[in-house]
Biopython code that builds the backbone (N, CA, C, O; Angstrom):
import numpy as np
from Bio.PDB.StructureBuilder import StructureBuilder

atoms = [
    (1, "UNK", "N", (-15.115, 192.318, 85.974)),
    (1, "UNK", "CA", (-14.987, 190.996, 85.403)),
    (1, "UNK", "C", (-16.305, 190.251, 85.629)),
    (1, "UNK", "O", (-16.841, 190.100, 86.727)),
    (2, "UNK", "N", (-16.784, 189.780, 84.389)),
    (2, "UNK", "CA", (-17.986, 189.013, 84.461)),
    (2, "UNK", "C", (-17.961, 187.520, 85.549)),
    (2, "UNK", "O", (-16.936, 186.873, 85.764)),
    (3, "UNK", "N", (-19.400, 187.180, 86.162)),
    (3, "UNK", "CA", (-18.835, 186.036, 86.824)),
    (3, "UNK", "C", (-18.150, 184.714, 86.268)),
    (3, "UNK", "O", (-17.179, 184.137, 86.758)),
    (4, "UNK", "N", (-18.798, 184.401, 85.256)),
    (4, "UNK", "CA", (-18.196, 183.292, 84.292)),
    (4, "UNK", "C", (-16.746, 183.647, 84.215)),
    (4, "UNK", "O", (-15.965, 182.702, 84.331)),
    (5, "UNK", "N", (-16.173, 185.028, 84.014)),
    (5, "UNK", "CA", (-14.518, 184.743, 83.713)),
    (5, "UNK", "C", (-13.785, 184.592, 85.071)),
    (5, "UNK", "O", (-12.622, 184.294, 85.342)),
    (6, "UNK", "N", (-14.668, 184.845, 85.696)),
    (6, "UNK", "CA", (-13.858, 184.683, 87.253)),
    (6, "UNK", "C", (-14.146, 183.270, 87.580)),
    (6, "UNK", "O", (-13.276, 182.853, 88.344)),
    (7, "UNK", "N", (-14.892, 182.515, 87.341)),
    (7, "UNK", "CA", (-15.011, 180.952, 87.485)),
    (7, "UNK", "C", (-13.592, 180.450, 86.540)),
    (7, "UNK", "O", (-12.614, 179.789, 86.890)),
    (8, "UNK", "N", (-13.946, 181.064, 85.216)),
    (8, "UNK", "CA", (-12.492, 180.318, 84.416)),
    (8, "UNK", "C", (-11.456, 180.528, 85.341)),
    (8, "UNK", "O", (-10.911, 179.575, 85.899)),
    (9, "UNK", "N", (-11.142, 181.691, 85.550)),
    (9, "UNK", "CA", (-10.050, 182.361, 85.730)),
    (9, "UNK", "C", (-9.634, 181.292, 87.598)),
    (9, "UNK", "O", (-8.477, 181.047, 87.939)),
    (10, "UNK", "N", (-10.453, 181.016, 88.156)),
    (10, "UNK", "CA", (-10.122, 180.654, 89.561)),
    (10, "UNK", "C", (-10.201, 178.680, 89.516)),
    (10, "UNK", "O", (-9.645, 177.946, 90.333)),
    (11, "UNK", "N", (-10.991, 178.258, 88.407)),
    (11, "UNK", "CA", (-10.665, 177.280, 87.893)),
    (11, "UNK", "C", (-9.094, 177.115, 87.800)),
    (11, "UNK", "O", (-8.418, 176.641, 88.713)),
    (12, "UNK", "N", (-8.589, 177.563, 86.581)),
    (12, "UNK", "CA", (-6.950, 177.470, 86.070)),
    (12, "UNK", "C", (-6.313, 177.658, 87.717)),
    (12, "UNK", "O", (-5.355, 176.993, 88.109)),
    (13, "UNK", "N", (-6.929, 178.535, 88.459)),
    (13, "UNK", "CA", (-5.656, 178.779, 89.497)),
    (13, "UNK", "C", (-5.658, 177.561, 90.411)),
    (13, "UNK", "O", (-4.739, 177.372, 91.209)),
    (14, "UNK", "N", (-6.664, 176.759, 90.294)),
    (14, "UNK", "CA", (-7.021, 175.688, 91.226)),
    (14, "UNK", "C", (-6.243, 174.551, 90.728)),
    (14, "UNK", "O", (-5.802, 173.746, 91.548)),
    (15, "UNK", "N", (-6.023, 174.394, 89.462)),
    (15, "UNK", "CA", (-5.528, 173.215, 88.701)),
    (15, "UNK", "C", (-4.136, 173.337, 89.731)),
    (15, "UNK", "O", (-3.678, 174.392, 90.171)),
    (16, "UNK", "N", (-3.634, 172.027, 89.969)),
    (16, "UNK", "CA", (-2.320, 171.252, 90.479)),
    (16, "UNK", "C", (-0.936, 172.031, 89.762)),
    (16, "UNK", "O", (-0.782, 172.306, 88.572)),
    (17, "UNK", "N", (-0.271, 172.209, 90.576)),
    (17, "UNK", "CA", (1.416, 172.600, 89.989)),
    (17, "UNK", "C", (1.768, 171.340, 90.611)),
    (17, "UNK", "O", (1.421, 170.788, 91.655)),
    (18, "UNK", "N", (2.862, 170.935, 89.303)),
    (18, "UNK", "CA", (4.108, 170.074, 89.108)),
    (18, "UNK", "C", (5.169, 170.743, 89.200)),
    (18, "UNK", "O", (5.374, 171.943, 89.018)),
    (19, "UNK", "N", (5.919, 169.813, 89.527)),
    (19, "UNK", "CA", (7.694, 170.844, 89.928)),
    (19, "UNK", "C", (8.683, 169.811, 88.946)),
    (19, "UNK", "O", (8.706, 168.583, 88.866)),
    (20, "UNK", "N", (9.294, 170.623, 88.408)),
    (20, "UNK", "CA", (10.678, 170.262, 87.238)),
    (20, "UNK", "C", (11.453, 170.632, 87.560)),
    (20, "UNK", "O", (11.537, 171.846, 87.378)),
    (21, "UNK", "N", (12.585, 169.983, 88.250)),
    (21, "UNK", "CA", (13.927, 170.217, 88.600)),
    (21, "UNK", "C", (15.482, 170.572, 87.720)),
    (21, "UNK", "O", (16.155, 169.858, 86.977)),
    (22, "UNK", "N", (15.647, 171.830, 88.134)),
    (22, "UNK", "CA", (16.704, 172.236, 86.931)),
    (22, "UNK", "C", (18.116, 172.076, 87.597)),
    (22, "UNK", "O", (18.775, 173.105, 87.447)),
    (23, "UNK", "N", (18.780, 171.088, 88.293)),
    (23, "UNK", "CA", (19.794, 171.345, 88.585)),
    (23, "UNK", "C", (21.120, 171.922, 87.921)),
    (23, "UNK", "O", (21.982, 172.587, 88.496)),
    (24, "UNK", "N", (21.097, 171.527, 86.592)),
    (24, "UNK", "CA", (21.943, 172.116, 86.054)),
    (24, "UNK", "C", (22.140, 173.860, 86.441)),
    (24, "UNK", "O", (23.247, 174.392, 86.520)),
    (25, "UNK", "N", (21.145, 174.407, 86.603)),
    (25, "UNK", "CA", (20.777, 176.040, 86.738)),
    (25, "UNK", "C", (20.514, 176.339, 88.284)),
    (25, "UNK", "O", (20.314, 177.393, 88.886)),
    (26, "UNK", "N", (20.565, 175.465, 88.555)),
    (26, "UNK", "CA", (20.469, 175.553, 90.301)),
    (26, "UNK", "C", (18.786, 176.087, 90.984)),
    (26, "UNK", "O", (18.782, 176.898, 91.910)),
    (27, "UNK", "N", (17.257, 175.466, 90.342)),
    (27, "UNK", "CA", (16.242, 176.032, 90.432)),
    (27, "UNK", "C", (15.429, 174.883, 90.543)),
    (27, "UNK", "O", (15.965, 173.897, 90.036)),
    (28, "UNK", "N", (14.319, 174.677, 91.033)),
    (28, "UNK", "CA", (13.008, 174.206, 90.600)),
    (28, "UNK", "C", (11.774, 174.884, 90.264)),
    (28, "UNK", "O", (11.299, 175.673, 91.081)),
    (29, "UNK", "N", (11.184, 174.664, 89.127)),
    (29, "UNK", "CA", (10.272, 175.006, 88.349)),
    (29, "UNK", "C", (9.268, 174.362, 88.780)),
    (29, "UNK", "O", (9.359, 173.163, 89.043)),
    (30, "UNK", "N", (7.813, 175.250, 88.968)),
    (30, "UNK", "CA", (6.678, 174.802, 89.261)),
    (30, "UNK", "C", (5.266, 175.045, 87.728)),
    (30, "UNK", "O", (4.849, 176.014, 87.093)),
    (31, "UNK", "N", (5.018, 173.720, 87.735)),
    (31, "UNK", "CA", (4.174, 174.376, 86.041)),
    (31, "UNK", "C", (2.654, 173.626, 86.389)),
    (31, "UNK", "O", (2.399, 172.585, 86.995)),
    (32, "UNK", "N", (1.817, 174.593, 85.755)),
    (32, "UNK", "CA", (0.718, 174.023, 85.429)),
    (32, "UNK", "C", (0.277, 173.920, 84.309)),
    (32, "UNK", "O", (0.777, 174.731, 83.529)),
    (33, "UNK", "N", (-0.668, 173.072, 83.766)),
    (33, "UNK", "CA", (-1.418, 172.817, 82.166)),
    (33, "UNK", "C", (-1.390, 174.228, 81.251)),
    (33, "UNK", "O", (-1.629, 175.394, 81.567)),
    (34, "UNK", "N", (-1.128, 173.823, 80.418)),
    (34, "UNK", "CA", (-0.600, 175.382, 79.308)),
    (34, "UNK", "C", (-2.027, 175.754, 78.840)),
    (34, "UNK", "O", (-2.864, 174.935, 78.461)),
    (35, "UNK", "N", (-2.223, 177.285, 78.923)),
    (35, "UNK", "CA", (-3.387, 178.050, 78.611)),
    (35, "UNK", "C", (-3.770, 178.251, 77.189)),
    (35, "UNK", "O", (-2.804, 178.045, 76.454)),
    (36, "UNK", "N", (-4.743, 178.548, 76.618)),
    (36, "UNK", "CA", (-4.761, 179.044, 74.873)),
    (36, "UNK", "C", (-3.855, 180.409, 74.582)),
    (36, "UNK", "O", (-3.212, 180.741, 73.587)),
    (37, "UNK", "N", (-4.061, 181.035, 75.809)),
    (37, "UNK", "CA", (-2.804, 182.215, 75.320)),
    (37, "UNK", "C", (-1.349, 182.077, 75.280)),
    (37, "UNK", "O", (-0.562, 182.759, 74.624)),
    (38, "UNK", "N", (-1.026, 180.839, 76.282)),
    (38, "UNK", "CA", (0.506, 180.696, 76.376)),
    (38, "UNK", "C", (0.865, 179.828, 75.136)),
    (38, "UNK", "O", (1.994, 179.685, 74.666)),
    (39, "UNK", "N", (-0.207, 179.314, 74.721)),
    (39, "UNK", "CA", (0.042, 178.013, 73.268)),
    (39, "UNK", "C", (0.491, 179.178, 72.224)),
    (39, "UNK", "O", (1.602, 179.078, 71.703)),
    (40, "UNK", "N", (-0.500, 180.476, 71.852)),
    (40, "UNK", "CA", (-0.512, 180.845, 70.947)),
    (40, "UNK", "C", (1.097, 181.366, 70.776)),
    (40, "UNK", "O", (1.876, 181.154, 69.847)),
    (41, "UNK", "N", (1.293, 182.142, 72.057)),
    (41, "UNK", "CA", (2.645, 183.166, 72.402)),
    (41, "UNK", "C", (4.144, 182.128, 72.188)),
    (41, "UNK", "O", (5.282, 182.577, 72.053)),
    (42, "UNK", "N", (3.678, 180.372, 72.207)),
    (42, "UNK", "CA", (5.117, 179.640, 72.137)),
    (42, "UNK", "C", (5.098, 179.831, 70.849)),
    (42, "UNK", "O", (6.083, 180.400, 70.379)),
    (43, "UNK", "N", (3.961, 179.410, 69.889)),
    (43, "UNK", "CA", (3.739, 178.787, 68.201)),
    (43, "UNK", "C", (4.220, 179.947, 67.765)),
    (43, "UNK", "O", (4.936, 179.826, 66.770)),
    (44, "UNK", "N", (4.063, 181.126, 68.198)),
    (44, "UNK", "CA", (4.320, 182.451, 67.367)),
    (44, "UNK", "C", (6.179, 182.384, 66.728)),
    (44, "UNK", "O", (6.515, 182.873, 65.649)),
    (45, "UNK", "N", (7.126, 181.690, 67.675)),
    (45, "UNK", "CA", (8.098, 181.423, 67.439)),
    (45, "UNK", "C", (8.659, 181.054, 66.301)),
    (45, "UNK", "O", (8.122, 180.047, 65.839)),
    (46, "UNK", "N", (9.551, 181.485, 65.652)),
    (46, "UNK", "CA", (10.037, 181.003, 64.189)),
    (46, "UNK", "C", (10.586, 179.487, 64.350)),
    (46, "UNK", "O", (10.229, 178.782, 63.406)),
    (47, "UNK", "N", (11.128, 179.026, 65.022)),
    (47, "UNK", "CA", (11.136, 177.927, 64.663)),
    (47, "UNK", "C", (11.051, 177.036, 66.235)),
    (47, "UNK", "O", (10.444, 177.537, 67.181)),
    (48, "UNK", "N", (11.715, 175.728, 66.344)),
    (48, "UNK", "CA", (11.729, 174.804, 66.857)),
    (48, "UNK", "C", (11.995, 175.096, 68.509)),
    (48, "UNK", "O", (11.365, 174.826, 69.531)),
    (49, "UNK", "N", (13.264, 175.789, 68.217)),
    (49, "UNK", "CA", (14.479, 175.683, 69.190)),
    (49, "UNK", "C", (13.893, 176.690, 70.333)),
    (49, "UNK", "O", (13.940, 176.451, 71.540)),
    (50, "UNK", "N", (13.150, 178.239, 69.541)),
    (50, "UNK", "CA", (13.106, 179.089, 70.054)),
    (50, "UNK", "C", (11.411, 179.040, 70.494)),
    (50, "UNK", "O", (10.906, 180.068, 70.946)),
    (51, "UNK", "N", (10.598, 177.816, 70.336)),
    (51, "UNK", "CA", (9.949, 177.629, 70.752)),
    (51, "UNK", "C", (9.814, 176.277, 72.437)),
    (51, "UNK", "O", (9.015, 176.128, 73.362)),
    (52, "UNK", "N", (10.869, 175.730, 72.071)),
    (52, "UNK", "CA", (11.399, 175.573, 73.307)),
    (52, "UNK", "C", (12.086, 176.348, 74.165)),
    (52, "UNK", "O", (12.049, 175.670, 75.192)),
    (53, "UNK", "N", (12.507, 177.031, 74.340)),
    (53, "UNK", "CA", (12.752, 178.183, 75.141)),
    (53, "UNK", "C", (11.835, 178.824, 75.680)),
    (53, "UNK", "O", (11.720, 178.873, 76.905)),
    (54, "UNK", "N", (10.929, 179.498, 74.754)),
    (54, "UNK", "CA", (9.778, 180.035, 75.279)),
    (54, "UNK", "C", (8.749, 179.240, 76.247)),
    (54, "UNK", "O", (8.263, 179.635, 77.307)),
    (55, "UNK", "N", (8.553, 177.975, 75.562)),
    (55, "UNK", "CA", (8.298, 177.011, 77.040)),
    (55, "UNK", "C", (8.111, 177.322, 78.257)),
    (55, "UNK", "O", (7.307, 177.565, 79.157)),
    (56, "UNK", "N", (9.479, 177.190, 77.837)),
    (56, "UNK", "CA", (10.089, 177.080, 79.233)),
    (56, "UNK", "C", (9.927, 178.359, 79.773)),
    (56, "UNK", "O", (9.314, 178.382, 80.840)),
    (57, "UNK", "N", (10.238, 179.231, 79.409)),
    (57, "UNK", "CA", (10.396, 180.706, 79.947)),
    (57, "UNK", "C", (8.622, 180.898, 80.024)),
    (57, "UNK", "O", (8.575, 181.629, 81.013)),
    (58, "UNK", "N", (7.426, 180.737, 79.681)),
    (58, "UNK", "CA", (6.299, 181.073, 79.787)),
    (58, "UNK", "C", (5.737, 180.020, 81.111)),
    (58, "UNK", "O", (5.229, 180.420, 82.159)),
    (59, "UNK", "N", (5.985, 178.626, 80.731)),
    (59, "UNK", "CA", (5.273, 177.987, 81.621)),
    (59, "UNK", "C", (6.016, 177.875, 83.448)),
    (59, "UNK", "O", (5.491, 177.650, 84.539)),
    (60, "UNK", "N", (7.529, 178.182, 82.982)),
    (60, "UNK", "CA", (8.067, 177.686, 84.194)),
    (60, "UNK", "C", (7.871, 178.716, 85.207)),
    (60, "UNK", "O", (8.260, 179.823, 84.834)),
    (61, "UNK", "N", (7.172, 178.649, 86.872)),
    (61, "UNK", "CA", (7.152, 179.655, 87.074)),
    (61, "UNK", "C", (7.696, 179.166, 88.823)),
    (61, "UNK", "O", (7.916, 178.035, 89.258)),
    (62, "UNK", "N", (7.788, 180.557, 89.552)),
    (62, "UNK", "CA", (8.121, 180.320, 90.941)),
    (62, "UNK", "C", (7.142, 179.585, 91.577)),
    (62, "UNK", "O", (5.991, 179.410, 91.178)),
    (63, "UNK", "N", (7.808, 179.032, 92.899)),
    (63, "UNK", "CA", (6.153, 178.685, 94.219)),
    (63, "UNK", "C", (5.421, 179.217, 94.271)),
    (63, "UNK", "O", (4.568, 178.798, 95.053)),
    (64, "UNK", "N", (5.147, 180.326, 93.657)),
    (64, "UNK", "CA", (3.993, 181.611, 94.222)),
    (64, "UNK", "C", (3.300, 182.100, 92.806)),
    (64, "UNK", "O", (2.651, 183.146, 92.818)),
    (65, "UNK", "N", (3.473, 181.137, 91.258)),
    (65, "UNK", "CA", (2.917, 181.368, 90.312)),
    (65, "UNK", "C", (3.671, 182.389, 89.335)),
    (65, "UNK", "O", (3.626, 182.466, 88.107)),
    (66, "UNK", "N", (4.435, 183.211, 90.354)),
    (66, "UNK", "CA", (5.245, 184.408, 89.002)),
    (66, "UNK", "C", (6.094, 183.525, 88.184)),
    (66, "UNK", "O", (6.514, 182.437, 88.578)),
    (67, "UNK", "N", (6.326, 184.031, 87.048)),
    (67, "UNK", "CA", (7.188, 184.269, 86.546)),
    (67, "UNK", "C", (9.393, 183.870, 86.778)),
    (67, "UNK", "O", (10.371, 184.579, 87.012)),
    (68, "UNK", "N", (9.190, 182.573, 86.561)),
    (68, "UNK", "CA", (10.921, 182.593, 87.015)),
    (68, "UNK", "C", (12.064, 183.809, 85.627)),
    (68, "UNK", "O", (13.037, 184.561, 85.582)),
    (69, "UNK", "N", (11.138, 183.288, 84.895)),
    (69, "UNK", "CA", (12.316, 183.933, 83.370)),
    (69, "UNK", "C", (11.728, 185.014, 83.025)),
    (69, "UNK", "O", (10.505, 185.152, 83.040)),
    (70, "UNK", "N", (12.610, 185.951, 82.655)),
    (70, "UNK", "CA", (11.831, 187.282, 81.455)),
    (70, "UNK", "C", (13.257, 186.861, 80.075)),
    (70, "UNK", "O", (14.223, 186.117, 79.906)),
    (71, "UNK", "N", (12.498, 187.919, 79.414)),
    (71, "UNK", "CA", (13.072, 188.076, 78.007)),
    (71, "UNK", "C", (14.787, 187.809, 78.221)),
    (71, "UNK", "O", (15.244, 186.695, 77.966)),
    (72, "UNK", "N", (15.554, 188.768, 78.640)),
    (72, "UNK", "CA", (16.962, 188.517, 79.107)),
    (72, "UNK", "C", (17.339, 186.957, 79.237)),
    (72, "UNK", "O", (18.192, 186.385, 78.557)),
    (73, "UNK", "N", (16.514, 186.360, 80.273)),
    (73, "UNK", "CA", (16.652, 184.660, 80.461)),
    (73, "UNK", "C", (16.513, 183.696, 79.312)),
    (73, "UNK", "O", (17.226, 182.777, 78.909)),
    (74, "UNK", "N", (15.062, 184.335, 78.810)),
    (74, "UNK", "CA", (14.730, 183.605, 77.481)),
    (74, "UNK", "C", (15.948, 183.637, 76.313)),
    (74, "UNK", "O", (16.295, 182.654, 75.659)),
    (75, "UNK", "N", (16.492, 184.938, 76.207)),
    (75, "UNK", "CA", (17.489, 185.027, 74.917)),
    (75, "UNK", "C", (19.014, 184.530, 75.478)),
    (75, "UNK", "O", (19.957, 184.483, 74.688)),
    (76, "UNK", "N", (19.158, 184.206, 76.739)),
    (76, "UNK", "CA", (20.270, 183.206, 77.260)),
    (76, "UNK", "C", (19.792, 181.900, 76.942)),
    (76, "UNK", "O", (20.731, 181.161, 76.643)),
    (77, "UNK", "N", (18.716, 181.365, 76.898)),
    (77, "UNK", "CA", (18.398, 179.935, 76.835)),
    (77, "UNK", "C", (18.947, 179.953, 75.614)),
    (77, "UNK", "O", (19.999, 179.330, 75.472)),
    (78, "UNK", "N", (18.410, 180.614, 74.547)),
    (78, "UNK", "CA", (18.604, 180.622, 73.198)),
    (78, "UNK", "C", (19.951, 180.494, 72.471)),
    (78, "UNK", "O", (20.431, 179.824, 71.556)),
    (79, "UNK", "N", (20.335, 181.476, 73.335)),
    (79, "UNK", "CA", (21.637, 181.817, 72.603)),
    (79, "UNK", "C", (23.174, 180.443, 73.252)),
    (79, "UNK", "O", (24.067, 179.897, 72.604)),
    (80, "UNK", "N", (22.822, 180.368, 74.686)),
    (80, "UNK", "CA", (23.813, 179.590, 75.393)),
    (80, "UNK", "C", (22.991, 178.540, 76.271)),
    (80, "UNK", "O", (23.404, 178.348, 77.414)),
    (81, "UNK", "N", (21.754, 177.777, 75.794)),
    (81, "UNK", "CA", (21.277, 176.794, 76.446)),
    (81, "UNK", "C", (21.497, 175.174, 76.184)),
    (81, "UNK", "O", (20.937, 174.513, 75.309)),
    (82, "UNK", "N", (22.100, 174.877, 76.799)),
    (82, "UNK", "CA", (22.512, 173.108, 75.728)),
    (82, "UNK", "C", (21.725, 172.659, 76.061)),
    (82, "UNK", "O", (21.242, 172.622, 77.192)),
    (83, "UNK", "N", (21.241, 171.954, 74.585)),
    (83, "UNK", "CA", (20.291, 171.268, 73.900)),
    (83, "UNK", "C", (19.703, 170.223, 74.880)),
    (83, "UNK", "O", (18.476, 170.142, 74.940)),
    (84, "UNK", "N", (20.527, 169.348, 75.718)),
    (84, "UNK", "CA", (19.724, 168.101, 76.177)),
    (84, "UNK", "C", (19.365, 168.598, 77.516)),
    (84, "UNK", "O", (18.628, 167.903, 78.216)),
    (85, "UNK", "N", (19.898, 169.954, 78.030)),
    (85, "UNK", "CA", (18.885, 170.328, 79.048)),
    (85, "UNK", "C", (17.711, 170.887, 78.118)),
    (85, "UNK", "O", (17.051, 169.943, 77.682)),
    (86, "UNK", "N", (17.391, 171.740, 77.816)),
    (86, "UNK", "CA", (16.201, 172.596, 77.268)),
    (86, "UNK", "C", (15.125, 171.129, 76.775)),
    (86, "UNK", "O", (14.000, 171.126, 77.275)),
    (87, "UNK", "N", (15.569, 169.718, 75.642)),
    (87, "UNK", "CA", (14.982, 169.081, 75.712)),
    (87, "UNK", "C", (14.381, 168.119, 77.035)),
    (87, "UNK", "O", (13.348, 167.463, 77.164)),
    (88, "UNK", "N", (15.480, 168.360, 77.878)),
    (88, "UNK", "CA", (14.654, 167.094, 78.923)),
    (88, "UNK", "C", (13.476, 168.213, 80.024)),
    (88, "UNK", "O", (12.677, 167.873, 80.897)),
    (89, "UNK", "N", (13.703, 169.077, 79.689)),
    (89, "UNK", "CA", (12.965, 170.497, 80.258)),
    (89, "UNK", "C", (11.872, 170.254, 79.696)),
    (89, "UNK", "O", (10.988, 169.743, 80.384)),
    (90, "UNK", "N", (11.585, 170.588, 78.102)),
    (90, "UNK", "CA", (10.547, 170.550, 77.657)),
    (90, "UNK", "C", (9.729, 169.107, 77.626)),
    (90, "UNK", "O", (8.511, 169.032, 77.462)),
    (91, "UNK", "N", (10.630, 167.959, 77.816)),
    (91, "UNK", "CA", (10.105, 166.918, 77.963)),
    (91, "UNK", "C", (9.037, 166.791, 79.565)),
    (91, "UNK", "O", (7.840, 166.597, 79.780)),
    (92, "UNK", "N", (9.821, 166.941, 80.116)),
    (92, "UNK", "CA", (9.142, 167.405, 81.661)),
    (92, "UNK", "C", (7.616, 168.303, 81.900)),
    (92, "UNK", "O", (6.498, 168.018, 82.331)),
    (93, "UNK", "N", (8.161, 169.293, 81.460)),
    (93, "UNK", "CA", (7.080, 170.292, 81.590)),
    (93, "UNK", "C", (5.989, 169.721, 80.811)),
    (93, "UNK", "O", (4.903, 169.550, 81.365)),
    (94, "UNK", "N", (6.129, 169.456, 79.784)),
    (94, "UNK", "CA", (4.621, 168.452, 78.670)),
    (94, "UNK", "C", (4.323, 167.243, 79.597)),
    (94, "UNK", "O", (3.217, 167.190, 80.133)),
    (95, "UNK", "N", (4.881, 166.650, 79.732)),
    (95, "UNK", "CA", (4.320, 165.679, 81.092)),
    (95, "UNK", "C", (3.924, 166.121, 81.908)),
    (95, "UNK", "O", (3.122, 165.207, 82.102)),
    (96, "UNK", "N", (3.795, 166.539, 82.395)),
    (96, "UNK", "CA", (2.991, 167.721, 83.446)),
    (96, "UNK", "C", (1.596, 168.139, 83.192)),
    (96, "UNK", "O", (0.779, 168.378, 84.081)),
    (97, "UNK", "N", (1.300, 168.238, 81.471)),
    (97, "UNK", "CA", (0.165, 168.507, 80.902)),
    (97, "UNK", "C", (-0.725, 167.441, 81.293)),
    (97, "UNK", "O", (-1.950, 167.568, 81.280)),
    (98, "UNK", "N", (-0.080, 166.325, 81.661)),
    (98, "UNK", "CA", (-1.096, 165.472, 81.577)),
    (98, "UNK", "C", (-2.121, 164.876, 83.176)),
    (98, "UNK", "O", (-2.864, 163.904, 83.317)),
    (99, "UNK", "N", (-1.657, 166.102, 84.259)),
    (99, "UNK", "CA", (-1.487, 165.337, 85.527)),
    (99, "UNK", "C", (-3.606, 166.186, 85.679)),
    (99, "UNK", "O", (-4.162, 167.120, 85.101)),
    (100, "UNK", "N", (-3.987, 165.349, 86.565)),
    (100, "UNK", "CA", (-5.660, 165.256, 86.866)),
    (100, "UNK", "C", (-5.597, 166.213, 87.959)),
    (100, "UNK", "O", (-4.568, 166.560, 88.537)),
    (101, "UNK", "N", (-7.016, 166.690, 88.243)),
    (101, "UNK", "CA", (-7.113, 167.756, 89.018)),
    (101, "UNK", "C", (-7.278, 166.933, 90.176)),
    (101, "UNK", "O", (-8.208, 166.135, 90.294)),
    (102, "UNK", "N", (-5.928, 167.211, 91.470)),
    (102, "UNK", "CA", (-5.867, 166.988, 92.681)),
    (102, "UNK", "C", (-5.248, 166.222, 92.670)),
    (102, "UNK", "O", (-5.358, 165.564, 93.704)),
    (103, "UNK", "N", (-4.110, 165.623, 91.597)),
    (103, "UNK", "CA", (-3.046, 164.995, 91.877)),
    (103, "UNK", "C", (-1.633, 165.615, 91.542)),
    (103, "UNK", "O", (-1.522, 165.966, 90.368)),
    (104, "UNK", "N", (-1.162, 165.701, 91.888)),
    (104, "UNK", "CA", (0.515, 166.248, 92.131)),
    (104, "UNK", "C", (1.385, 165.049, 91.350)),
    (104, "UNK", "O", (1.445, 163.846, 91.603)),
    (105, "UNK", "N", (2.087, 165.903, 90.217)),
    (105, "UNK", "CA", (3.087, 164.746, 89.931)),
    (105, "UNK", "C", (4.593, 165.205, 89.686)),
    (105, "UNK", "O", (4.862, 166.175, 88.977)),
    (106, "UNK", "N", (5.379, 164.570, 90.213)),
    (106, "UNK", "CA", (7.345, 164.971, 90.192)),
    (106, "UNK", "C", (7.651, 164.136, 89.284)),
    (106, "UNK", "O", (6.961, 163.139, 89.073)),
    (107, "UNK", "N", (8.890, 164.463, 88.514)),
    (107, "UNK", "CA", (9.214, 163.432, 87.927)),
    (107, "UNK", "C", (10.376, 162.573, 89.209)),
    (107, "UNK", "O", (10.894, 161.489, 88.944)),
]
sb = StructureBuilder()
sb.init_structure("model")
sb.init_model(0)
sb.init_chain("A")
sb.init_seg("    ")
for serial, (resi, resn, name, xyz) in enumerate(atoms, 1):
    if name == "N":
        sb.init_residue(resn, " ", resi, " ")
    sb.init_atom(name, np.array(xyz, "f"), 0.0, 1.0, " ", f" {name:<3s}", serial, name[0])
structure = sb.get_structure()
């Protein structure tokens, strides 16, 4: 890996996690500012709904940066996720986009 991508790359890891609380699901979600690859992988989505899901399932991740959702999770959101959680989810997590490097924000 060239040095420049390892500057990007340790940049992004430096940026602040926010935490989104899912009680309904019994979890908290830790997110940071959405990447050009995770933008492309939500938009790819046919429509609206299933691009909220993916959201969620791409950006939301454990304390330790993995991954909370895979595919299985994602096609439960989809199929059996009510609407005003997944929206106040995605509302959350986009607020989050907006937090400065070295400040922490909860809702």
């Amino acid at each position: 890996m060239s040095a420049f991508a390892e500057k990007i790359k340790s940049h992004y890891a430096g940026l602040p996690m926010g935490t989104v609380e899912v009680p309904e699901w019994g979890l908290t979600l830790h997110v940071r500012r959405a990447t050009i690859g995770q933008s492309a992988i939500i938009l790819k989505e046919s429509d609206q709904f299933r691009q909220a899901c993916r959201l969620i399932q791409i950006r939301g991740k454990k304390e330790d940066g993995f991954p909370v959702f895979d595919e299985q999770d994602f096609e439960a959101m989809v199929s059996h996720g009510e609407v005003s959680v997944i929206n106040r989810l995605v509302d959350e997590i986009m607020a989050l986009g907006d937090l400065e490097e070295g400040e922490a924000k909860k809702p």
